[in-house]
matplotlib code that plots the C-alpha trace (Angstrom):
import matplotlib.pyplot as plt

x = [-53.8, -50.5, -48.2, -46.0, -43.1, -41.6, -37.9, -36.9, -38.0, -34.9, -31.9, -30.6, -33.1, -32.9, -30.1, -31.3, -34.8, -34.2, -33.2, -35.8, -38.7, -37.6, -37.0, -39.9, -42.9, -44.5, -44.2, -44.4, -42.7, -40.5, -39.6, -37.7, -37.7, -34.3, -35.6, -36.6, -35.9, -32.8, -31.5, -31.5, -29.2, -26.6, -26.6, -26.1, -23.0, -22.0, -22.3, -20.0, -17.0, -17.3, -19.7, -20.1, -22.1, -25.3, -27.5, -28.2, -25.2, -26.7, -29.1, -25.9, -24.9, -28.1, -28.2, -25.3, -26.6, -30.0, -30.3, -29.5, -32.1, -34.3, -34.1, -34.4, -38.1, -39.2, -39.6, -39.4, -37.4, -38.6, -36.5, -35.6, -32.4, -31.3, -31.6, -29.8, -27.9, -30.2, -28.3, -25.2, -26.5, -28.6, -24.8, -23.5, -25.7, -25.5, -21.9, -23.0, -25.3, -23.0, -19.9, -22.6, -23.6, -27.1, -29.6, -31.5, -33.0, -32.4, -34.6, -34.1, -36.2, -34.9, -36.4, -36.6, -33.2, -33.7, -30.9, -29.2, -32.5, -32.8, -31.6, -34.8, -37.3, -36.0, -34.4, -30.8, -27.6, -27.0, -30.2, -31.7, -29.3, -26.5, -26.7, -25.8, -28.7, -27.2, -30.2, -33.4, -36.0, -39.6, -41.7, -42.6, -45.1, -45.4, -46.4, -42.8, -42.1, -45.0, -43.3, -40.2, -42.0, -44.1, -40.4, -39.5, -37.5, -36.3, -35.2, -36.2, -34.1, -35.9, -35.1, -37.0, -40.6, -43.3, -42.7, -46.8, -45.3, -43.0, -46.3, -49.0, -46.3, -46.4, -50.4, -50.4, -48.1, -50.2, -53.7, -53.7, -54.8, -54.8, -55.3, -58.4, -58.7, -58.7, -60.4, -57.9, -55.0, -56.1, -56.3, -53.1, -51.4, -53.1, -51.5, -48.5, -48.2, -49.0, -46.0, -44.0, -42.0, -41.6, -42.1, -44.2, -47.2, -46.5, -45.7, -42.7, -43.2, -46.5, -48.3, -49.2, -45.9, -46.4, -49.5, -47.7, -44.0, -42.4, -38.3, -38.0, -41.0, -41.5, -41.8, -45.4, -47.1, -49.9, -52.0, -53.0, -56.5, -57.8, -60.0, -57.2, -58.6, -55.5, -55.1, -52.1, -50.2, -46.8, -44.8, -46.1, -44.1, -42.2, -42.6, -45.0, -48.7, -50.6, -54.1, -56.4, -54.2, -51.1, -52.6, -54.2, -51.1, -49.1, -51.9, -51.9, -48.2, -46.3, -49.7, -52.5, -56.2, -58.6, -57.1, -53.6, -52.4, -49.7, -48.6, -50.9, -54.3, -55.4, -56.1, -59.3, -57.7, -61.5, -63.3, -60.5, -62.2, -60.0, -61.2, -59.7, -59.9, -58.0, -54.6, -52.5, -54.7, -56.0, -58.0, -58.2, -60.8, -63.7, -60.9, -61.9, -59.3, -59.8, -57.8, -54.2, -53.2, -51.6, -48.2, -45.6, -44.0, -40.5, -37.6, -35.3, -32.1, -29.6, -26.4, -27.8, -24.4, -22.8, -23.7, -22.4, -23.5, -22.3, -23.9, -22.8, -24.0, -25.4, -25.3, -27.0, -28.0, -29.0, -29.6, -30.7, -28.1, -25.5, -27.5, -27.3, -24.0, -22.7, -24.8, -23.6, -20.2, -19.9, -21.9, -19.2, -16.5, -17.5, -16.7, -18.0, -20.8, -22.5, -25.3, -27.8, -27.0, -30.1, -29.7, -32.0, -32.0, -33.2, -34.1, -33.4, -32.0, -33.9, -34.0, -31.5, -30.7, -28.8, -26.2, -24.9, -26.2, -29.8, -29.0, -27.9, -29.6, -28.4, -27.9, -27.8, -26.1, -26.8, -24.7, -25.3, -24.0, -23.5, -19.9, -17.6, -15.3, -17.9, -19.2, -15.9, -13.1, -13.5, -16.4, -15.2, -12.0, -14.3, -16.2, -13.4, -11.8, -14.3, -13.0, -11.9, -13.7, -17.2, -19.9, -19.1, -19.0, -18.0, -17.7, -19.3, -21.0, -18.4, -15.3, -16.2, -16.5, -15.8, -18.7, -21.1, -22.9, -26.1, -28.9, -32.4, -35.4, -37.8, -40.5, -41.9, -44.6, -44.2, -45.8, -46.2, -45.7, -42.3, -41.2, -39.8, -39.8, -38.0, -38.2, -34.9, -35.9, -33.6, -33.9, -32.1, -35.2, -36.3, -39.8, -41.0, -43.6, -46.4, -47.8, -51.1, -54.2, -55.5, -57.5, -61.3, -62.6, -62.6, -65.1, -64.4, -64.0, -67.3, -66.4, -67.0, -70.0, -68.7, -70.3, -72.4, -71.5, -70.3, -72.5, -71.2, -70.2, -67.1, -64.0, -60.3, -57.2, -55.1, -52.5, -54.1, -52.2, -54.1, -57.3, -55.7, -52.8, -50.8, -47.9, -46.2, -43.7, -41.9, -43.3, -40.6, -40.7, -44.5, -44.8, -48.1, -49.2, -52.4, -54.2, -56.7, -59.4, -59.4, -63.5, -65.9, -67.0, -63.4, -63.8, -67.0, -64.9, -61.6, -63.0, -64.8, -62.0, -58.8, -59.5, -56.8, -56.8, -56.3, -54.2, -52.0, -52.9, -51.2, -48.3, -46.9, -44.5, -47.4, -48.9, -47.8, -48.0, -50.6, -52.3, -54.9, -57.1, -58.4, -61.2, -61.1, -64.2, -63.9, -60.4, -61.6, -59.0, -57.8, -54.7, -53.1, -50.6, -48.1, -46.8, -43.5, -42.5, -39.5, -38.0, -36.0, -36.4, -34.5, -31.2, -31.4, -31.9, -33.7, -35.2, -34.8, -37.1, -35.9, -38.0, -41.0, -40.8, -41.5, -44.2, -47.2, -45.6, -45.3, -49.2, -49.8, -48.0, -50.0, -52.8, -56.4, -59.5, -61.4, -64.7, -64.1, -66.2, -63.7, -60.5]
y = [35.5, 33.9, 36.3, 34.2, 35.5, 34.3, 35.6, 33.1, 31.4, 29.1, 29.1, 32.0, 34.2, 37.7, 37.7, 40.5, 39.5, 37.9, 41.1, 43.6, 40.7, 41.0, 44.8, 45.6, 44.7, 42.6, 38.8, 35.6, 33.4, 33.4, 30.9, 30.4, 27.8, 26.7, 23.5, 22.8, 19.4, 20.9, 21.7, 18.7, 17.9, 20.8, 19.6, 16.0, 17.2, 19.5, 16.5, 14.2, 16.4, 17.2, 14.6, 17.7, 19.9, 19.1, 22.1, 25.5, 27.5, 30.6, 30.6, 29.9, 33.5, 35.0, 33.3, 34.9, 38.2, 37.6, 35.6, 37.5, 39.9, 37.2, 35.8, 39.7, 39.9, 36.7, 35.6, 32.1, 30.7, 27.4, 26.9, 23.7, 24.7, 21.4, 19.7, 16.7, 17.2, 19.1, 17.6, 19.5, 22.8, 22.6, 21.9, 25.1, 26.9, 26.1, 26.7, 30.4, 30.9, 30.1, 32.3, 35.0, 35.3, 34.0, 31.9, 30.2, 26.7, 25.0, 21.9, 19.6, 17.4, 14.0, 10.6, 12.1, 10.8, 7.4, 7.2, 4.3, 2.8, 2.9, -1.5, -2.0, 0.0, -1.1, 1.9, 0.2, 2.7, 2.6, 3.2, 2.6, 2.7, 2.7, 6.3, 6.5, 7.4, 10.6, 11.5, 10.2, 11.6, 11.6, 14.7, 15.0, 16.6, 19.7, 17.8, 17.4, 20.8, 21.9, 18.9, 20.7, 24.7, 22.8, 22.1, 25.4, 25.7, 28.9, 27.9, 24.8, 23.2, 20.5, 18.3, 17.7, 18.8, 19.8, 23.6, 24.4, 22.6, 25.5, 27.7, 24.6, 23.4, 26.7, 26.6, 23.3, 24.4, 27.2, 26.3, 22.7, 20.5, 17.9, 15.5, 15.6, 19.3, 18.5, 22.4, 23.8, 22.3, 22.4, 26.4, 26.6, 24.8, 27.0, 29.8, 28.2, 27.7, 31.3, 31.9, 29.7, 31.9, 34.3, 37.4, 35.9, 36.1, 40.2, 41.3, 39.0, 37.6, 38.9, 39.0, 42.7, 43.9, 47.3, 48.0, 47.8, 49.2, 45.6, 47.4, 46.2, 43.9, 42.9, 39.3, 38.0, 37.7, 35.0, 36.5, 32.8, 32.0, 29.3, 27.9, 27.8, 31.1, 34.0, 37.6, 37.3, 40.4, 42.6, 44.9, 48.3, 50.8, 47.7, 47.5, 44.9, 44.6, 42.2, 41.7, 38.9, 38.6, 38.4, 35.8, 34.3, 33.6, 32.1, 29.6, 28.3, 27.9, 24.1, 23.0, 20.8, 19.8, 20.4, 17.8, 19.5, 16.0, 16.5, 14.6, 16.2, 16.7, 17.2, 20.5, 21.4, 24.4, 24.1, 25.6, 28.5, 31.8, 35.1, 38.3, 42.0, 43.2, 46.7, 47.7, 44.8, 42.5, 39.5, 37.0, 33.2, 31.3, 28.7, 26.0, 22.4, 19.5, 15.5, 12.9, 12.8, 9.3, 6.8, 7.6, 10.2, 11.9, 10.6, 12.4, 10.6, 12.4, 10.6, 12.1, 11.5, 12.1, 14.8, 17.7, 20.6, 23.5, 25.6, 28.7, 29.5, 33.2, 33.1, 36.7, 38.1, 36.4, 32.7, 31.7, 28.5, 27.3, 28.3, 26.4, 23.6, 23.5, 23.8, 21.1, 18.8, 19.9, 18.9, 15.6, 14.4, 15.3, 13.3, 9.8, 9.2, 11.5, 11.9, 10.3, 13.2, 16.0, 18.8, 21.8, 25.0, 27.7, 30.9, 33.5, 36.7, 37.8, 41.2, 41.9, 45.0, 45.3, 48.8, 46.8, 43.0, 42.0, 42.6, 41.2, 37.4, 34.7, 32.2, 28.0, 26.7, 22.7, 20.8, 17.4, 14.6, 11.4, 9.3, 9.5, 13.1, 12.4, 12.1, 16.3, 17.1, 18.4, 15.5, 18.3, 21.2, 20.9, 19.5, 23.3, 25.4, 23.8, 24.8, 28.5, 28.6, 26.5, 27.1, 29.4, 32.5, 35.4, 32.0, 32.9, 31.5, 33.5, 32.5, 29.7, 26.5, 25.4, 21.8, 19.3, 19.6, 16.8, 16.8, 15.3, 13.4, 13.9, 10.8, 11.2, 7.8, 7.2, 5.2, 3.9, 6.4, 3.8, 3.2, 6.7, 7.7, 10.9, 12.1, 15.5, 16.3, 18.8, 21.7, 19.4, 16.3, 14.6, 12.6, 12.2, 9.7, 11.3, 8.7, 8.9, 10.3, 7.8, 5.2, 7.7, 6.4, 5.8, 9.6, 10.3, 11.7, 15.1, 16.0, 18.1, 22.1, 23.1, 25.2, 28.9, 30.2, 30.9, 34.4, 36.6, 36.4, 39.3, 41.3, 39.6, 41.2, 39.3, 40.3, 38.6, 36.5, 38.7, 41.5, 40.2, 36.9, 36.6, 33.1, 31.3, 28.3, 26.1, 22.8, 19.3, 17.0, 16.2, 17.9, 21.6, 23.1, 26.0, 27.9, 30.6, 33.0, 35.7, 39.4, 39.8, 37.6, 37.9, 37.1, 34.3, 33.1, 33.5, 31.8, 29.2, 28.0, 29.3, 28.0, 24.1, 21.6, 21.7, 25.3, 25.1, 22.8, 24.6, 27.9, 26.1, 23.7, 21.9, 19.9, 18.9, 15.3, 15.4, 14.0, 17.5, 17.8, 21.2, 21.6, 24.7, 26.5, 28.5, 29.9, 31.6, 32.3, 29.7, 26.7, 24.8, 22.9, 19.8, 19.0, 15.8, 15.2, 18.4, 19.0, 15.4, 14.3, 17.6, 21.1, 19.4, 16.9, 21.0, 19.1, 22.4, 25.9, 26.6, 24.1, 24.9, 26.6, 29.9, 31.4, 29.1, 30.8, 34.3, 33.0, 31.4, 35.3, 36.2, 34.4, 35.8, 34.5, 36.3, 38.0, 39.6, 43.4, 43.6, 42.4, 44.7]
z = [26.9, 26.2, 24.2, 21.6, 19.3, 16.4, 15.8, 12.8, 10.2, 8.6, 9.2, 7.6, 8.6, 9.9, 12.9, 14.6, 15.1, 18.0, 19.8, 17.6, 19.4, 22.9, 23.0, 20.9, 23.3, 25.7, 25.0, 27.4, 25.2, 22.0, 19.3, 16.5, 13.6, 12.4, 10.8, 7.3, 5.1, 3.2, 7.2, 7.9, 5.4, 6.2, 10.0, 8.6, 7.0, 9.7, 12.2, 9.8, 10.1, 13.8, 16.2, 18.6, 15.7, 14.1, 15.7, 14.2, 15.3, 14.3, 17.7, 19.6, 18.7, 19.2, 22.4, 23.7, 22.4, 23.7, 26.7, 29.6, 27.8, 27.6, 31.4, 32.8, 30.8, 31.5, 28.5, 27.7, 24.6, 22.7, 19.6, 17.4, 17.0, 18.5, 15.1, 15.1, 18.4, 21.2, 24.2, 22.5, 22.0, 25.5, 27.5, 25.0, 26.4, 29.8, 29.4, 28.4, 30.4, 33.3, 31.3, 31.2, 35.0, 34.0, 36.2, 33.0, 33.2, 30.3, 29.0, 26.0, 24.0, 22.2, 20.5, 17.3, 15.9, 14.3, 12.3, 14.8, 14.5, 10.8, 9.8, 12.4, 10.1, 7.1, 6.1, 5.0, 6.2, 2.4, 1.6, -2.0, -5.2, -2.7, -1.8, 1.8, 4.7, 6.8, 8.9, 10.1, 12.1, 13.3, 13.6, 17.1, 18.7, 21.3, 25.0, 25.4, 25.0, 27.1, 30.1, 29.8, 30.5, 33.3, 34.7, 35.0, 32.1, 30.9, 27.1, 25.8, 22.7, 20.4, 17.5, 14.5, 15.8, 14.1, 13.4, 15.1, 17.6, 19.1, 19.8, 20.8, 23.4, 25.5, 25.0, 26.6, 29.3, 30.1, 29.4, 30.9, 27.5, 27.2, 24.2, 24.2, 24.0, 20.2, 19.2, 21.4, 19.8, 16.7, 17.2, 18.4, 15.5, 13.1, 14.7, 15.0, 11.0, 11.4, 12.7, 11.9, 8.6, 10.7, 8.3, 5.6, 8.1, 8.1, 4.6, 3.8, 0.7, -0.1, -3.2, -3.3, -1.5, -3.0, -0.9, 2.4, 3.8, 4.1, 3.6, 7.5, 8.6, 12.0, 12.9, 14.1, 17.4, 18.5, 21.2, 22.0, 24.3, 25.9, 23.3, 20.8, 19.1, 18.4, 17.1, 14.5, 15.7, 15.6, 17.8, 17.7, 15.0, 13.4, 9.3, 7.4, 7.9, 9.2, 7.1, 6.4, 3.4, 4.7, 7.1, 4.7, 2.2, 5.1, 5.9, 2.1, 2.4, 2.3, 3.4, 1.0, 1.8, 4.6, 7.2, 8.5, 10.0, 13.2, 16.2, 18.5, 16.4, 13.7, 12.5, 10.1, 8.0, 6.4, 9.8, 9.7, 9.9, 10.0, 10.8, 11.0, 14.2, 13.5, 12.5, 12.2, 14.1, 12.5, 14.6, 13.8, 15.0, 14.4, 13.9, 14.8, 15.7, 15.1, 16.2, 15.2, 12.8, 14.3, 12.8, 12.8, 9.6, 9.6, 7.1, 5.4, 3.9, 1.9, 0.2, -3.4, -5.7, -6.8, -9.3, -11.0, -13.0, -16.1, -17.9, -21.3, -22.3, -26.2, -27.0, -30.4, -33.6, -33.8, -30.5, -31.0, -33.4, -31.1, -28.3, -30.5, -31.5, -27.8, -26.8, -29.6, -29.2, -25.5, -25.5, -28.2, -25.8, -22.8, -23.4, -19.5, -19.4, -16.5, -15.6, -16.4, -18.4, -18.6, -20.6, -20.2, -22.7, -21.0, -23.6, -21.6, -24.4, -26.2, -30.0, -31.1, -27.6, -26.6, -24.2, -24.5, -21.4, -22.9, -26.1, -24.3, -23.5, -21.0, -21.3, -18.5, -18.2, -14.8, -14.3, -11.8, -11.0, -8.1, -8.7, -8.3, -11.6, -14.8, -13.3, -11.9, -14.5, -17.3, -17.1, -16.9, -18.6, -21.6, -21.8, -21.4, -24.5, -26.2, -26.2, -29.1, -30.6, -30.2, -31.5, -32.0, -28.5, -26.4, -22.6, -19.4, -16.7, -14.4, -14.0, -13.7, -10.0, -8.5, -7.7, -4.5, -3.0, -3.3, -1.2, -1.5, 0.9, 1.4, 3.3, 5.5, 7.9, 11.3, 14.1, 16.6, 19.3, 18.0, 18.8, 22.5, 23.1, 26.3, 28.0, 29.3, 32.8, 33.9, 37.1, 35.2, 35.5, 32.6, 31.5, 29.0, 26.8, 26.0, 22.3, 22.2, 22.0, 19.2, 16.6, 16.2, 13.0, 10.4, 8.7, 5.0, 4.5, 2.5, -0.7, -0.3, -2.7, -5.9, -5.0, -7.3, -11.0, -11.7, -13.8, -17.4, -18.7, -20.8, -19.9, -20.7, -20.9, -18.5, -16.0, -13.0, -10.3, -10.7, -9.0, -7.1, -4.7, -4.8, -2.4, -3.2, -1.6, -1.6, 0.2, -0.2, -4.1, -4.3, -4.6, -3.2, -4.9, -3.1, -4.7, -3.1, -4.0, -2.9, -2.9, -2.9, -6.5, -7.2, -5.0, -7.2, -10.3, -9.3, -8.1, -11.5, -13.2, -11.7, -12.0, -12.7, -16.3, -16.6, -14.3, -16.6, -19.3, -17.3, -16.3, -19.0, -16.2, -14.8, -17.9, -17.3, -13.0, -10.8, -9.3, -6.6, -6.1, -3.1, -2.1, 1.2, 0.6, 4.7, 3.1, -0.5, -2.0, -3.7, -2.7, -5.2, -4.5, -7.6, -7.1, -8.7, -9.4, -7.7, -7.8, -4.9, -2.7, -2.3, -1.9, -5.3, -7.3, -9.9, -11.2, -11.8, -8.6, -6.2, -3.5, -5.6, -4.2, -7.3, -8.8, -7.5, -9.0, -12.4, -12.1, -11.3, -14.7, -16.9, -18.9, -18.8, -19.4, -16.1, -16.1, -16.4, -13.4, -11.3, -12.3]

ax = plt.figure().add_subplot(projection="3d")
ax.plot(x, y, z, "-o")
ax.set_aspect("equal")
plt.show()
């Protein structure tokens, strides 16, 4: 049994975690996951003002917090904090480890970065409607990771891998597969998505938060076998809970159908079984692996133009009108108006309210433009002489603010061939990593039977949340959106119930989108993709929900009628 941590989940995430996973138990190995599209962009930027940045500084703290801790316990590290500059952050820490006193080997992963590359793929430097390309790179895969372990390493610092890929690589390294050891792999990667949001696999996040202690959670634990099978896990006495639902929710997140495509194998998330083994133990197993594709995922950020935002507070009696008139009042005042201007009218706002906070509503504007001056002040200066001038209780939630860049995430597809990934040794040694074999022909993935019809009977209309949990997340521009039962009867009912035009019919935003359902009858779920949803990405804030976080909470919200029997 390998023992394999997870101490972050973005960059941003809980800075002690690092520390609370090697002090709290046993563990053979511990990652972290810095790396997520939006990431990318920060580092992009990060990198423009100084060539020596462009890795997540954050693990360079914890690092010097952590890794003499780390070294003593024998406990490997494998993070992607590397981003867009792991030969930088792997000589920081040398440099610490050396300030420090420390004996750590220190191996580094590159051939991800294909921005220099980017004229020979066709990716012009100015890329499409001129907006400059600031970062390009491939998904990689976890045999380099496992090449640098093998080499005695100590830490290991990657680019832009896979995120499954910071748990498969130490399976590899320990267990010996190799690419043809699709089941094993497959496994592995499942566990690794397990992992790989650090606290959303134990509590974080959670549907029915209020059934567990998640005010601290502990960060999971893959006790990882040889045949690819875990037991999802956490430290003894830390917070969260790890259940077939909690498992269960993280599995559903950011990913779509049955096939779970990656650089090493593909993963079957239909074969997935997970079973409660006792108190915070969850085992995953029955997963089977096919052949990888022939390409890699490459990510594309560009700096899309720049945006700005103001919110104008409408506060008692004729809401509308005054939305109206503001809207009217501004649009005549711009002579250069940008080149999207979207207003939002939140009604938050209550009827004979008992403070003015609950008697407002909120209108919300958002600019863009590829150019800084049409949402800069010519703006801003525009609303603000409007105060005196306006509807009547004129104020804004807050001064207006200067325009941010903005960026746009594209994702491509290339040639795994045309990819070289090298494993950087502790030794200096360098090792090409080859790409894994041609795929054989794939079979299509047969459609799971519907289970049978539930037994009519009274219904109630009440929300969806109180007999199904939902997550949702953010693909590029899609948004998946994954939905599960909590018995099986609930199972039986959901998934008659939840197709794709009630689904449109429960959310009004997709009316208009391309949306794919997809059942997982082995986890009592549907997984929806929603193409289009979010725009151009995170970055490009093209909606109120950016990333769809909440998406799968408002789903929960919204009243249909459910069979008595199951409430």
């Amino acid at each position: 049994m390998l023992r394999i941590g997870n101490a972050s989940g973005f960059y941003g995430d809980r800075f002690a975690a690092f520390r609370e996973m090697l002090t709290g138990g046993p563990l053979d190995v511990l990652t972290g996951d810095y790396l997520a599209e939006l990431t990318m962009l920060i580092l992009a930027r990060d990198r423009l003002r100084d060539p020596g940045l462009g890795y997540a500084r954050t693990f360079l703290r914890q690092a010097e917090e952590c890794l003499a801790e780390a070294v003593d316990r024998g406990v490997r590290i494998v993070v992607n904090a590397g981003g867009l500059n792991p030969g930088r952050l792997a000589e920081v820490l040398g440099e610490v480890a050396e300030r420090q006193g420390v004996s750590a080997r220190i191996g580094y992963l590159t051939g991800d970065e294909l921005l220099p590359r980017a004229a020979e793929f066709g990716w012009t430097g100015s890329g499409r409607d001129g907006r400059p390309l600031l970062a390009a790179n491939a998904y990689l895969g976890a045999f380099g990771i496992a090449e640098c372990l093998r080499g005695g390493a100590d830490v290991v610092v990657t680019g832009r891998v896979t995120d499954a890929a910071l748990v498969v690589g130490p399976g590899i390294a320990h267990y010996g597969w190799t690419p043809t050891d699709l089941d094993a792999l497959a496994g592995a990667v499942v566990a690794g998505h397990a992992l790989e949001c650090g606290a959303q696999a134990t509590g974080g996040n959670y549907a029915f938060f209020a059934e567990h202690d998640i005010d601290h959670p502990g960060f999971p634990i893959a006790e990882l076998h040889a045949d690819g099978s875990s037991v999802i896990t956490k430290h003894p006495g830390t917070g969260g809970a790890v259940t077939v639902e909690t498992v269960t929710a993280q599995l559903l997140y950011e990913t779509g159908g049955p096939r779970y495509l990656g650089p090493d194998v593909t993963a079957r998330l239909d074969t997935a079984t997970l079973t409660q083994q006792g108190p915070d133990r969850v085992r995953i197993g029955g997963v089977r692996g096919e052949a990888p594709p022939a390409t890699l995922k490459v990510g594309l950020n560009r700096l899309g133009g720049y945006r700005n935002e103001l919110v104008f507070v409408l506060t008692g009696l004729d809401i509308e009108a005054k939305a109206a008139l503001v809207q009217r009042q501004l649009t005549r005042a711009l002579p250069d108006p940008p080149a999207e201007l979207r207003w939002t009218l939140a009604r938050t706002d209550h009827p004979d309210a008992d403070t003015e906070e609950a008697a407002s509503a909120l209108l919300r504007l958002t600019a863009r433009d590829s150019r800084e001056q049409p949402v800069g002040r010519a703006l801003t200066a525009a609303a603000v002489e409007l105060g005196l001038a306006g509807y009547p209780g004129f104020h804004l939630t807050a001064p207006p603010g200067k325009p941010a860049p903005y960026g746009v995430f594209e994702a491509r597809e290339l040639d795994a061939k045309a990819v070289e990934q090298i494993a950087h040794l502790p030794s200096g040694e360098q090792l090409a990593v080859p790409a894994v074999p041609e795929p054989g022909p794939r079979a299509a993935v047969a459609m799971p039977e519907l289970p049978p019809a539930p037994d009519p009977g009274p219904t109630r209309r009440v929300p969806l949340g109180l007999v199904a949990g939902a997550r949702s997340g953010d693909k590029g521009g899609d948004a998946n959106l994954g939905v599960w039962a909590r018995s099986e009867p609930g199972w039986r009912w959901l998934a008659h119930t939840l197709t794709v035009e009630r689904l449109r019919e429960l959310l009004p935003e997709t009316a208009e989108l391309t949306v794919e359902r997809h059942l997982l009858p082995n986890l009592r779920a549907v997984n929806f993709t929603i193409r289009g949803l979010l725009g151009e990405g995170v970055a490009a804030q093209a909606r109120f929900d950016p990333q769809a976080k909440a998406l799968g909470e408002w789903l929960r919200s919204r009243r249909l009628d459910i069979p008595e029997a199951l409430l």
